[in-house]
GUVODREN-922471 format. One line per 3 residues: number of its first residue (from 1); for each residue z, x, y of C-alpha. Coordinates in Angstrom, 1 decimal, decimal comma. Layout:
NUM) Z X Y ~ ...
// end
This chain:
1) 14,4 -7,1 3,8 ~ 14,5 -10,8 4,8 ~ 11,8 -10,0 7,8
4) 9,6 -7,1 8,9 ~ 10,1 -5,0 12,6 ~ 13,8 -4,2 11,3
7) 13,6 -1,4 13,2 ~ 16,9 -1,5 15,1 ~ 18,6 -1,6 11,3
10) 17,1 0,9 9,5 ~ 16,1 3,2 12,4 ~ 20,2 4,5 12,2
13) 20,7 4,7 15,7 ~ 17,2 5,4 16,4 ~ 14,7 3,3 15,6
16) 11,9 4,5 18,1 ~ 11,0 7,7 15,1 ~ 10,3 5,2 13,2
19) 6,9 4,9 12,0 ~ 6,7 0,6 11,4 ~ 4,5 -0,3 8,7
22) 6,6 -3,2 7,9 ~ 5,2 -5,6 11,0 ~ 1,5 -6,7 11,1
25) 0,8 -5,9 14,9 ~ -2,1 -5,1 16,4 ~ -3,0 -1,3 16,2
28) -4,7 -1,4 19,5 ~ -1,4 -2,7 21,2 ~ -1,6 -4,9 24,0
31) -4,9 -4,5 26,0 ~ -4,0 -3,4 29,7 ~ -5,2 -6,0 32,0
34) -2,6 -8,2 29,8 ~ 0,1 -5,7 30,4 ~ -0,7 -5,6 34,3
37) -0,9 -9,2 34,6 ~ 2,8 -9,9 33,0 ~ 3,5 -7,1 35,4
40) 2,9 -8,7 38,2 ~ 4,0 -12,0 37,2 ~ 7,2 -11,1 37,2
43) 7,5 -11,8 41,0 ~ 7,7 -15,7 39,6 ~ 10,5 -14,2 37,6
46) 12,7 -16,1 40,6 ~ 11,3 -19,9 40,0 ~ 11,3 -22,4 37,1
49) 8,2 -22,2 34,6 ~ 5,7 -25,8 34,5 ~ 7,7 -27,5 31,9
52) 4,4 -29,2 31,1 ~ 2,6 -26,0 30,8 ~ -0,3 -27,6 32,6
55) -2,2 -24,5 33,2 ~ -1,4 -22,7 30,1 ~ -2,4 -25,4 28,4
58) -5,6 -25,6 30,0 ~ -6,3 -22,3 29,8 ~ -5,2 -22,2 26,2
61) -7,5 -25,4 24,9 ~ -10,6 -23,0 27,0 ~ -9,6 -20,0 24,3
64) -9,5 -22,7 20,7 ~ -12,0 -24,8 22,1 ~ -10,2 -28,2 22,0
67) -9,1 -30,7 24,7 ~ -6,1 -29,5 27,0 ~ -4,0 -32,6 25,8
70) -3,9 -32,0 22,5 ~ -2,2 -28,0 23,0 ~ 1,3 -27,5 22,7
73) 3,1 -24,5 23,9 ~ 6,2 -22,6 22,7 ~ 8,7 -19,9 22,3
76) 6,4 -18,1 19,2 ~ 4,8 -20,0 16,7 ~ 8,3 -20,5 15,1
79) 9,0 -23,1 17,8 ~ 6,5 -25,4 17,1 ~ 6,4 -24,9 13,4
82) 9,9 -25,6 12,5 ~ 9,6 -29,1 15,4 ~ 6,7 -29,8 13,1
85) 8,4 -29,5 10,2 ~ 11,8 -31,6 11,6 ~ 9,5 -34,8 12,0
88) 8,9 -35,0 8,0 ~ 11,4 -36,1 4,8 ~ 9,5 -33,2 2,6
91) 7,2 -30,2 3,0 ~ 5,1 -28,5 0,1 ~ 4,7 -25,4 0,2
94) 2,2 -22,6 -2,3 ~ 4,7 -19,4 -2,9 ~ 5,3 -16,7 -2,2
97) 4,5 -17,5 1,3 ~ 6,5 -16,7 4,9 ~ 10,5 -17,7 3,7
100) 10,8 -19,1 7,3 ~ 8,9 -22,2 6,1 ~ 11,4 -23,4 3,3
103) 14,2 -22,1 5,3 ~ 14,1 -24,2 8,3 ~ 13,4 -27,6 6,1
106) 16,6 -26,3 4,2 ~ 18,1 -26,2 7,0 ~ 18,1 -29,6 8,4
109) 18,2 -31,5 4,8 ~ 14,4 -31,6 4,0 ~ 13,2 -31,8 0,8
112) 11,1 -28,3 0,3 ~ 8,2 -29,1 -2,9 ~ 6,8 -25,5 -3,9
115) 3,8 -24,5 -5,9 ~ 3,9 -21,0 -7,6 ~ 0,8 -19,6 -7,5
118) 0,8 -16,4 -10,0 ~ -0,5 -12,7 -9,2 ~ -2,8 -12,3 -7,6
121) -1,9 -15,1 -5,7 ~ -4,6 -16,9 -5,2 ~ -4,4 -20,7 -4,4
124) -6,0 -22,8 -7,6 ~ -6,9 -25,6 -5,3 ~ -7,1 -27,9 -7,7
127) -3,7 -27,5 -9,7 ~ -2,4 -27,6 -5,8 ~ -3,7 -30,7 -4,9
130) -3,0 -32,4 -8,7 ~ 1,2 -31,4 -7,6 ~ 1,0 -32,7 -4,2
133) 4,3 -34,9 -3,6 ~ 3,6 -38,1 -1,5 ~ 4,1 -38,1 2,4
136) 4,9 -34,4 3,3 ~ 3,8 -31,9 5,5 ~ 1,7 -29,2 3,4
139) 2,2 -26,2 4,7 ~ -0,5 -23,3 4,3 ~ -0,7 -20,2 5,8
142) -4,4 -18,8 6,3 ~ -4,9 -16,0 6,1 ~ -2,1 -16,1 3,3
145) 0,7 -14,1 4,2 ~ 1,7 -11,7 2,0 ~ -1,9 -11,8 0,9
148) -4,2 -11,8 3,3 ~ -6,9 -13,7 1,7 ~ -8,4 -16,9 3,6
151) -9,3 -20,3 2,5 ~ -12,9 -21,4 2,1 ~ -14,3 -23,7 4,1
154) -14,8 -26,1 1,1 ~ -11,1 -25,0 -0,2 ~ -9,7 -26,3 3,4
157) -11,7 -29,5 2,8 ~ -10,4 -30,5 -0,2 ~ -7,2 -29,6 0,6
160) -7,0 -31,8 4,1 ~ -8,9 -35,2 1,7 ~ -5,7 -34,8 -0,6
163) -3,4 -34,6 2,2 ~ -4,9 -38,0 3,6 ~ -4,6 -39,7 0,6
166) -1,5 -39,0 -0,1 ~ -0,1 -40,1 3,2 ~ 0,6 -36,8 4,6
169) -0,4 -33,9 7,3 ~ -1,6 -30,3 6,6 ~ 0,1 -27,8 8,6
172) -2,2 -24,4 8,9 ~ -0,6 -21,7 9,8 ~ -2,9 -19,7 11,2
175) -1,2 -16,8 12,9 ~ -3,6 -13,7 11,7 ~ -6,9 -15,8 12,0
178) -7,9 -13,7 15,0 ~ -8,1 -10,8 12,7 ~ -10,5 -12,9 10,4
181) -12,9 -14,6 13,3 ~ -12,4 -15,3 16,8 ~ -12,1 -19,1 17,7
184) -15,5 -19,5 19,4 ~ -16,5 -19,3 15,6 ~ -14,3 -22,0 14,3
187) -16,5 -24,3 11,5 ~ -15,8 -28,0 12,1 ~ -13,4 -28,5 9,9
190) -11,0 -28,7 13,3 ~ -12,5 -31,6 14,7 ~ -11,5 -35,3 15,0
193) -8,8 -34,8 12,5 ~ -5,9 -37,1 12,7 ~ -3,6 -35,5 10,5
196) -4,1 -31,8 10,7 ~ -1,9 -29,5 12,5 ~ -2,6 -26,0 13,6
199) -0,7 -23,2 14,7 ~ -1,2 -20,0 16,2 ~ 0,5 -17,3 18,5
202) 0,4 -14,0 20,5 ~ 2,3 -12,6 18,4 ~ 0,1 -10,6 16,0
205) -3,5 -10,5 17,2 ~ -2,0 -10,0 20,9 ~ 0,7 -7,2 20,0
208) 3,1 -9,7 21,6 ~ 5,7 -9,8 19,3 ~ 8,8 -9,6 22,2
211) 7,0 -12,5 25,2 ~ 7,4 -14,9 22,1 ~ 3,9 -17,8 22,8
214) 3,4 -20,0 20,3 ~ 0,2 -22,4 20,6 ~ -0,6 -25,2 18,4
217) -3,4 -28,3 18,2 ~ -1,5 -31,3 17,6 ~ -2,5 -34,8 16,7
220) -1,8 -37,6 19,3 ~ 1,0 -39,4 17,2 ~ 2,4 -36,2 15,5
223) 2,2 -34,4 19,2 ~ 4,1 -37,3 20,9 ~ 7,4 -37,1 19,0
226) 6,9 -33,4 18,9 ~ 7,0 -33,0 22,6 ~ 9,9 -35,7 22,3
229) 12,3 -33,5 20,7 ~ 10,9 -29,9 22,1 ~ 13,1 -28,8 24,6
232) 12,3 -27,6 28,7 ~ 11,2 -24,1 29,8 ~ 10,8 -22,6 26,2
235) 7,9 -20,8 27,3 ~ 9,3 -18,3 30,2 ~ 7,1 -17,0 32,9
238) 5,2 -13,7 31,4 ~ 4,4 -15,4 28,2 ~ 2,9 -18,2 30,5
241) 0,9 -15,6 32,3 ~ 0,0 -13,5 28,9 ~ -1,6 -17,1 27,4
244) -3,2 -17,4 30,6 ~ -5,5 -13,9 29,7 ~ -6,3 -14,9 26,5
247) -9,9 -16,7 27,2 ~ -10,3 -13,2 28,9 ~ -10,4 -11,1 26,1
250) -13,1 -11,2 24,0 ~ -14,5 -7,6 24,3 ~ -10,0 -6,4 23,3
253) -10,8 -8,8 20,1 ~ -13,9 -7,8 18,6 ~ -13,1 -4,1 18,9
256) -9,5 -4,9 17,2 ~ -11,3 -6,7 14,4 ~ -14,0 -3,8 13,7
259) -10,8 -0,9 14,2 ~ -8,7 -3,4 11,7 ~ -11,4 -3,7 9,1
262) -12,2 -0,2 9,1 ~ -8,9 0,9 9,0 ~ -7,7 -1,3 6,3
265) -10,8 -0,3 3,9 ~ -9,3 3,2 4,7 ~ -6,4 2,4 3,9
268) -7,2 0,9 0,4 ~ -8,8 4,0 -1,1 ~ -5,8 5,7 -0,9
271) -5,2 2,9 -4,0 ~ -8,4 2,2 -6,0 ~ -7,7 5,4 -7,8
274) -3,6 5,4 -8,5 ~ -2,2 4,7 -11,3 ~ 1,1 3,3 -10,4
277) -0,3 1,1 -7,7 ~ -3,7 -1,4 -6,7 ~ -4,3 -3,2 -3,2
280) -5,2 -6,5 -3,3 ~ -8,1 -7,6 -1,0 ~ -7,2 -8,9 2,3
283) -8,9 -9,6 5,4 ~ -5,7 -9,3 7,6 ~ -4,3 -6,3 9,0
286) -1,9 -5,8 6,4 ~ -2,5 -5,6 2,6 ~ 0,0 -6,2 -0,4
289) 0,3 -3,5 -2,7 ~ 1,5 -4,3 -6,5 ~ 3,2 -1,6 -8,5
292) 2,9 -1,1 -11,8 ~ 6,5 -0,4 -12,3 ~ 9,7 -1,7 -10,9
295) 9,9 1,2 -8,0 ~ 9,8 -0,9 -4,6 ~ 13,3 0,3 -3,8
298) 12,4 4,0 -4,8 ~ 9,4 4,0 -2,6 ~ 11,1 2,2 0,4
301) 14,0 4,9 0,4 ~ 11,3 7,4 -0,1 ~ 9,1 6,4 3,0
304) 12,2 5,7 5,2 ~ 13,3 9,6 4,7 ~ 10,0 10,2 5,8
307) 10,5 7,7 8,6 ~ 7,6 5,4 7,8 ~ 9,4 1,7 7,5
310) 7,4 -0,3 4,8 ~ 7,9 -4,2 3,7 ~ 9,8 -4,9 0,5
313) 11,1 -8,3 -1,2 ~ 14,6 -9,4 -1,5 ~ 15,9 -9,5 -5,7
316) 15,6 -12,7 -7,4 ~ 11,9 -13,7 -6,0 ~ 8,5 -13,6 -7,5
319) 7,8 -10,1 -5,3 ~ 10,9 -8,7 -6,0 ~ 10,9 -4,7 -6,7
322) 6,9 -4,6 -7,6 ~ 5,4 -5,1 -4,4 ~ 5,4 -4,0 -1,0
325) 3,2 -4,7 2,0 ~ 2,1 -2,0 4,6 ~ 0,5 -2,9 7,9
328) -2,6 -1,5 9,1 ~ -2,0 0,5 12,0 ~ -3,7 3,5 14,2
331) -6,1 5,9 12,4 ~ -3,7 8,9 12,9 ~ -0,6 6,9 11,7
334) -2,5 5,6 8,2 ~ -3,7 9,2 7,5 ~ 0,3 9,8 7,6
337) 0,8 7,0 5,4 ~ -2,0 8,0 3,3 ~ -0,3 11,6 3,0
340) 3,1 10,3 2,0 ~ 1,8 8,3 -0,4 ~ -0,1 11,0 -2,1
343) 3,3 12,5 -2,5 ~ 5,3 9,7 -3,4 ~ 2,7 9,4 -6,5
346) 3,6 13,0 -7,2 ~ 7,3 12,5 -6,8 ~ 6,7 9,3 -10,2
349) 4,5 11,8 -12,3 ~ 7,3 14,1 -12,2 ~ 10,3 11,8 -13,5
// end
């Protein structure tokens, strides 16, 4: 499974009794005052969108707490990650990580530099930095994804000072930080940094996975050959209106965060005991699950029967047939989870 929220695929005609544990969206799903809003901004459905984005951007630099000029806007965080990555001869990247990254350098003839970090996948900072090829864009996802483990303030530090002195940018990918700590909480790190790049969306946090808003802080010389290249209208008229909510929200996030973290601890009890399987910590709404034997296939098939979709790794990679990752989702739907579990364990005592 190259991607997660395959539902049309695997749902065999149909996917809506599937059960998707395989896509990290919010449990909560999109808060209704966000919902009514696109609703009714439909009736701009008829006009051209601000190419400029001057009021989404305004609105969104109110939400991350930076100045309006220094937002970009786009169709998912995909958009402005891969124009990011187009404006660099290399990127470095710590694996296993999102396969987007290393496929859209790929892609367009960029040298891709990776950095195998071993179970349990934690970044070794400073074996990371000590590899560092000159003049790329480091990519980092934080919270890691598959993970879910976030860098330390300190860790982030050290990371940016190598990037400097070796003539490159840091990229953060920071799609699930919402689930970690809302911006109003960001540490300094952020500020008055000329060569950092950071990117979020609606995507996840938002349960906006079909409007497609992307939202980055850009630096002024990296963000003026960006918008060179980025093409009109690539943010449509509801996802305009959705980014438009999200200063608005506040109360939606906190309860998503304390629903996530309780689920999630939930969720990894149903682990801390097995003896085919252990969850490593996260503080995302998802977690990665390592098995002790090569059974990722066996437990897929065995879920999908059940009609629960789960995230498995393609052959030939480092995740390949011992791990899986499950999203957290409602309370009712882990308990099913939780239940089919319990009987897959049953189903590998028996063989």
């Amino acid at each position: 499974m190259e991607h997660g929220g395959n539902i049309e695929t695997y749902g065999r005609g149909h996917p809506e009794l599937l059960t998707d544990f395989s896509a990290n969206i919010n449990p909560l799903g999109i808060d209704p005052r966000l919902e009514a809003a696109m609703h009714r901004a439909l009736s701009a459905a008829d006009r051209y969108p601000d190419f400029t984005y001057r009021r989404l951007r305004r609105a969104l630099s109110e939400y991350l707490h930076c100045a309006p000029e220094a937002v970009v806007a786009g169709n998912g965080a995909m958009e402005i990650i891969a124009g990011s990555i187009a404006l660099f001869p290399r990127i470095y990247l710590a694996t296993p990580c999102f396969n987007e990254y290393a496929r859209i350098a790929k892609s367009r003839g960029i040298a891709v530099y990776t950095f195998e970090m071993a179970p349990p996948f934690r970044l070794c900072v400073p074996e990371f930095i000590e590899k560092m090829p000159e003049n790329a864009l480091t990519i980092l996802t934080d919270p890691n994804n598959p993970t879910g483990y976030t860098l330390s303030d300190s860790e982030r530090e050290a990371i940016y000072r190598a990037v400097v002195e070796k003539g490159g940018h840091l990229l953060l990918d920071e799609t699930f930080m919402e689930f970690v700590r809302p911006p109003s909480e960001e540490c300094s790190f952020y500020d008055e940094k000329d060569r950092l790049i950071t990117v979020r969306a609606a995507t996840k946090f938002f349960a906006l996975p079909g409007i497609r808003l992307g939202y980055g802080i850009l630096p002024a010389g990296i963000r003026k050959r960006y918008l060179a290249r980025q093409l009109p209208w690539t943010v449509n008229v509801l996802a305009e209106e959705a980014g438009l909510w999200l200063k608005s929200l506040d109360a939606y996030g906190e309860r998503t965060r304390a629903y996530v973290q309780r689920e999630r601890e939930r969720l990894a009890t149903c682990f801390q005991k097995s003896k085919i399987a252990e969850a490593y910590p996260s503080e995302a709404n998802f977690l990665l699950i390592r098995l002790q034997a090569p059974v990722a296939k066996r437990c897929f098939q065995f879920f999908l029967e059940r009609h629960i979709l789960l995230r498995i790794y393609p052959a030939g990679g480092v995740l390949a047939d011992r791990y899986m990752r499950i999203a957290v989702r409602t309370a009712e739907e882990n308990t099913r989870f939780m239940a089919v579990w319990r009987e897959f364990e049953r189903s590998v005592a028996d063989v």
